[in-house]
N, C-alpha and C positions, 0 to 999 in steps of 0.2 A: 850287430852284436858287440856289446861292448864287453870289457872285465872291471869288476866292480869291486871295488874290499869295502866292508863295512866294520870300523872300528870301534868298536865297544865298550862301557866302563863295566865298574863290578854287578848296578843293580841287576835282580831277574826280572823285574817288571821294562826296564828298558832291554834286556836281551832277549826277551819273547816277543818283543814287537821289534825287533830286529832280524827276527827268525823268519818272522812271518813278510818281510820285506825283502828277505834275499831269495824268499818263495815264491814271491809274487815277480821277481824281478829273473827268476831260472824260468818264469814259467813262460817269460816275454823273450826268452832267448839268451839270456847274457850270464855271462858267467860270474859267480858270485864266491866271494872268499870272508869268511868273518878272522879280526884278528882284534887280540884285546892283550892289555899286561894280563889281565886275569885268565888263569887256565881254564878253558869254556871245551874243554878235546871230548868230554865225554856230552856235557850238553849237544855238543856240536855234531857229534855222529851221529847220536841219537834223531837228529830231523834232517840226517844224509847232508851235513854241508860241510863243505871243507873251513877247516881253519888253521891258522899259523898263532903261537903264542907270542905274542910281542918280547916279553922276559922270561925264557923259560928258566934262568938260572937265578930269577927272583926271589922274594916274600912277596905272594898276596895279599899276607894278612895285613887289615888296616889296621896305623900305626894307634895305639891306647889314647883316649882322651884326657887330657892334665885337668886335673881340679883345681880349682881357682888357688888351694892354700899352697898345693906343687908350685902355679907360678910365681906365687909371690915371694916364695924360698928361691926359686933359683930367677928370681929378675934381675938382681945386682951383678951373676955368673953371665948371664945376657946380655944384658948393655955392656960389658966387657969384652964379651966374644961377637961382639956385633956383625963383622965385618968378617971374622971365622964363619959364621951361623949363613952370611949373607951368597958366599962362597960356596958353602955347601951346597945350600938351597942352588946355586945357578947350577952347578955339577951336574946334581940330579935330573934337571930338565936338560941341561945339556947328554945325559944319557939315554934320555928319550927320542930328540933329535936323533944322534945315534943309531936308536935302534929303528926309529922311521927310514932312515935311509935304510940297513942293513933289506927293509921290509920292503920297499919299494925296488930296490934292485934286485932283491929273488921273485919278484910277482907280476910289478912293473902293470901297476891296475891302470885302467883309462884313468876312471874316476873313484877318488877317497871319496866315504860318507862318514863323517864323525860324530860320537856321541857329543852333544850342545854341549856337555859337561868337562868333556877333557879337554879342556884352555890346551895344557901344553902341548897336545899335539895339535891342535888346533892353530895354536901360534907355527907351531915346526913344520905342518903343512904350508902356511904360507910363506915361509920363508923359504920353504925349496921351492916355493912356485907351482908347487901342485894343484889341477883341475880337483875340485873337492866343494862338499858343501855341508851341512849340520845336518843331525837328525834330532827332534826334539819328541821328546815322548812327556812334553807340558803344554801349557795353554797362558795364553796371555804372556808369553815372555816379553815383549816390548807395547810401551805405551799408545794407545791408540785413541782416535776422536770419541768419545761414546762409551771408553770401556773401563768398567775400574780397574783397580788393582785385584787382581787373582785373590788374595787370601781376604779380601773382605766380603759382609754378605750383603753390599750393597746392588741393588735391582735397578738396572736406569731405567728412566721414565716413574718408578715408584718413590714419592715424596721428594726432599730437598736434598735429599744425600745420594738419590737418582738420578739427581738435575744435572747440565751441563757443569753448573757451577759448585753443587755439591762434589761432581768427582775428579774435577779440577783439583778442588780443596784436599781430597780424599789422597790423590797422588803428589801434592805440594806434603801432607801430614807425612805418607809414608819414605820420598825421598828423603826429607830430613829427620825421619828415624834409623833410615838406611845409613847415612851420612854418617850417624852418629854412633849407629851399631860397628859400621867399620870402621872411626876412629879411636873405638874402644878395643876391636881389634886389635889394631896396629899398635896401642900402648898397652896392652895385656901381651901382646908378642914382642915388647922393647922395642918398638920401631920395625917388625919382619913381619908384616901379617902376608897371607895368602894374596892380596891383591899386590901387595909391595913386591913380593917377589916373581908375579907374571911379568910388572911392568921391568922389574930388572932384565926377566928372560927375553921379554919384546924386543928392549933397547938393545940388547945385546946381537940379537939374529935380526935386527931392522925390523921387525914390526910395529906399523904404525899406530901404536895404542893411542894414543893423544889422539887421534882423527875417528880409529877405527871401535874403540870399549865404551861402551855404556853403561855406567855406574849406579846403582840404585834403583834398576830398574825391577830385579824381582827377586826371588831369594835366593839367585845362585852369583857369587861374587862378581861376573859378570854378564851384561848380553853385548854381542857385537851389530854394528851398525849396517854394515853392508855384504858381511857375505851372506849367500841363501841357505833358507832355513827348511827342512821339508819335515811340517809336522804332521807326525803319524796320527791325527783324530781328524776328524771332522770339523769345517767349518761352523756347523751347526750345532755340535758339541757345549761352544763360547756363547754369550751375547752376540746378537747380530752387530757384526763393525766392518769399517774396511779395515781387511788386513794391510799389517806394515807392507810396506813395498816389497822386503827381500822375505815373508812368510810364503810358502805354500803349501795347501794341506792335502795330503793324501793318504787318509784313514779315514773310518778306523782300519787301526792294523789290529786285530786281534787273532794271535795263535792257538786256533783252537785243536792240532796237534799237541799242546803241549799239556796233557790231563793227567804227567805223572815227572817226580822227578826222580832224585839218586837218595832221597829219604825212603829211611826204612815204612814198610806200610803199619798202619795200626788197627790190629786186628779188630779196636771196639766200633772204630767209626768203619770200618766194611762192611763190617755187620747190622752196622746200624742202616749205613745205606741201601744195603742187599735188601733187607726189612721193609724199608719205602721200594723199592723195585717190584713189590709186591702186588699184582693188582688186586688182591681182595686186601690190603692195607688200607686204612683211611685214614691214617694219621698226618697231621700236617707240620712238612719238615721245616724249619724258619733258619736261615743262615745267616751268623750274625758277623761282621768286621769292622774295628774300627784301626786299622794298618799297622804297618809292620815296619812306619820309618821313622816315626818321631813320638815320642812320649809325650802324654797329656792328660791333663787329670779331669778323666771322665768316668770315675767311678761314680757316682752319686748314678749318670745316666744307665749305666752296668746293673748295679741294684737295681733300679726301677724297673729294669730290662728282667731281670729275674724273677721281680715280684709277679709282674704282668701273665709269665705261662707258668709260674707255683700253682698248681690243685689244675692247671687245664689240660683234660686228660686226651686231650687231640692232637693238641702240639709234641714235636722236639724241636729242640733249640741243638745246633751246631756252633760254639763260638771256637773262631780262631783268637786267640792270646798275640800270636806275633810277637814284637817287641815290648809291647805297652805294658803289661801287667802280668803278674803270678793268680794262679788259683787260689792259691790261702792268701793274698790279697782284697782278692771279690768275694771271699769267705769272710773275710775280715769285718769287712765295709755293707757287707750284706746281715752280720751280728747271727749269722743261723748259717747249718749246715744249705746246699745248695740241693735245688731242687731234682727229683731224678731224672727228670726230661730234660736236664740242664744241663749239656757233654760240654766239655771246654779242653781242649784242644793245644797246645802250644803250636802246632803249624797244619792245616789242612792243605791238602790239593784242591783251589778253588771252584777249577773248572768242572772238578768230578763233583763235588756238591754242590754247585748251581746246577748241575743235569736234574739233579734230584728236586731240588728244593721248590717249594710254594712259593716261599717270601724270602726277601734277602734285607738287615736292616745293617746297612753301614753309613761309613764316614763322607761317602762322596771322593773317594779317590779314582783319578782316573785310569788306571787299571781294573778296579772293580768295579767300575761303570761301563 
């Protein structure tokens, strides 16, 4: 029996397969503790597992995003306070350290599991020397013989851009847009980007980023080289590869406990479900998502998506909204009121309407896969 903390970032699609790994891992004997800066106390109770808040005297809220004309007004204030800005920045990771130890001295876990995403404890883990390893709730984060890059929709073995040397080319294309994305960082930041100041926080606690970061390898600032990674899907999940050396996979993790959150319920979509719950109901329920993390302009797909169940008196359509768009947007773009079998949503509980549902037409994210 070991004791376990499992350290978290904000997303819920990574803290629900987190939930379901510190269940699977109570249920093999050991004891398990979730802790995150983000306060997760009522998530937490609610699936019976203990947690500690990393900053309870924090802000969770994430900081606002500067529009490009903000930084160009204050670039001159920047490259001036360079070395202020640079200070700061180490401060803050230097209060994460901090509160890593404060966390390890009242717990005192065998073994840290870290969200892939939070570098700086990630970094502050190894520089206290702590047994620890990553938890990735993604696919393909480091390059492999055979496999493309995640965000492209190339098929190996289907035509030249399948080929060995098609996705050679494919990964040679997107390091050097990486490269170039993060040099445009670093001079949109005056010289401070995100990756500048891990490498400050490395150098400063000995960590050996020069040996140990991987750069350009997928779209999170970075991947690291040798410590172990334990991703939560299935090998099978990916193209058939050999996994990198430090991958291993042990999912899917799917929390299927978690069919309800601290969102107020809406009474039209119960109703609507209750309705399909119906066994003399015949109507066919279709759930539609295209996620909830990054905006992209798929309305034209949206409209088509509407036109298709207008006048067909068998379907409903569930769409979740999420982040991506407004309803008087798809009202917009669609040039006519929206159809009535057409409910749209700004946030549904997914798990409770895929119970229901016939069909599901989304984006391919790996949560909702």
């Amino acid at each position: 029996m070991a004791r376990i903390a499992i350290l978290i970032g904000p997303h819920t699609s990574f803290r629900n397969v987190s939930f379901q790994l510190a269940h699977c891992l109570e249920l093999a004997g050991h004891e398990v503790i979730i802790t995150s800066d983000t306060d997760c106390t009522t998530a937490s109770r609610q699936e019976s597992l203990s947690f500690a808040h990393l900053n309870p005297d924090g802000d969770d809220t994430p900081p606002k995003t500067e529009g490009i004309v903000s930084k160009l007004l204050q670039y001159p204030g920047r490259l001036l306070a360079y070395q202020r800005r640079r200070n700061k920045a180490l401060k803050i990771r230097l209060e994460k350290l901090s509160r890593l130890d404060q966390f390890i001295e009242a717990h005192r876990p065998d073994v840290l599991l870290v969200d892939v995403e939070e570098n700086d404890y990630i970094i502050a883990a190894h520089a206290r020397d702590l047994r620890f390893a990553l938890l990735s709730n993604f696919i393909g984060l480091h390059k492999a013989p055979g496999l493309p890059p995640t965000h492209t929709a190339i098929v190996p073995g289907h035509g030249w851009s399948g080929s060995s040397i098609g996705i050679e080319w494919a990964w040679l294309v997107y390091r050097v847009t990486r490269w170039f994305g993060f040099m445009q960082d670093r001079l949109m930041g005056a010289g401070l980007s995100e990756v500048q100041q891990l490498r400050d926080f490395a150098d400063y606690v000995g960590f050996p980023h020069r040996r140990e970061l991987l750069l350009y390898h997928w779209l999170m600032p970075v991947v690291y080289r040798t410590i172990p990674v334990l991703m939560m899907h299935a090998h099978e999940f990916d193209f058939p590869h050999e996994p990198y050396p430090t991958v291993h996979y042990a999912g899917p993790m799917i929390n299927v406990s978690q069919r309800a959150s601290g969102r107020p319920e809406n009474a039209e979509l119960t109703a609507l479900l209750e309705k399909h719950n119906t066994p003399a109901h015949d109507r066919m329920l279709i759930y539609c998502t295209f996620g909830t993390f990054i905006r992209q302009n798929d309305l034209d797909f949206i409209v088509r998506l509407v036109r298709a169940v207008e006048g067909q008196a068998n379907y409903d359509v569930v769409f979740g909204l999420g982040k991506r768009h407004t309803a008087e947007a798809i009202r917009h773009a669609s040039g006519t009121d929206l159809p009535n079998n057409f409910y749209i949503f700004d946030w549904v509980p997914q798990l409770q309407v895929l119970e229901k549902a016939d069909c599901a037409v989304h984006h391919g994210g790996t949560s909702t896969v």
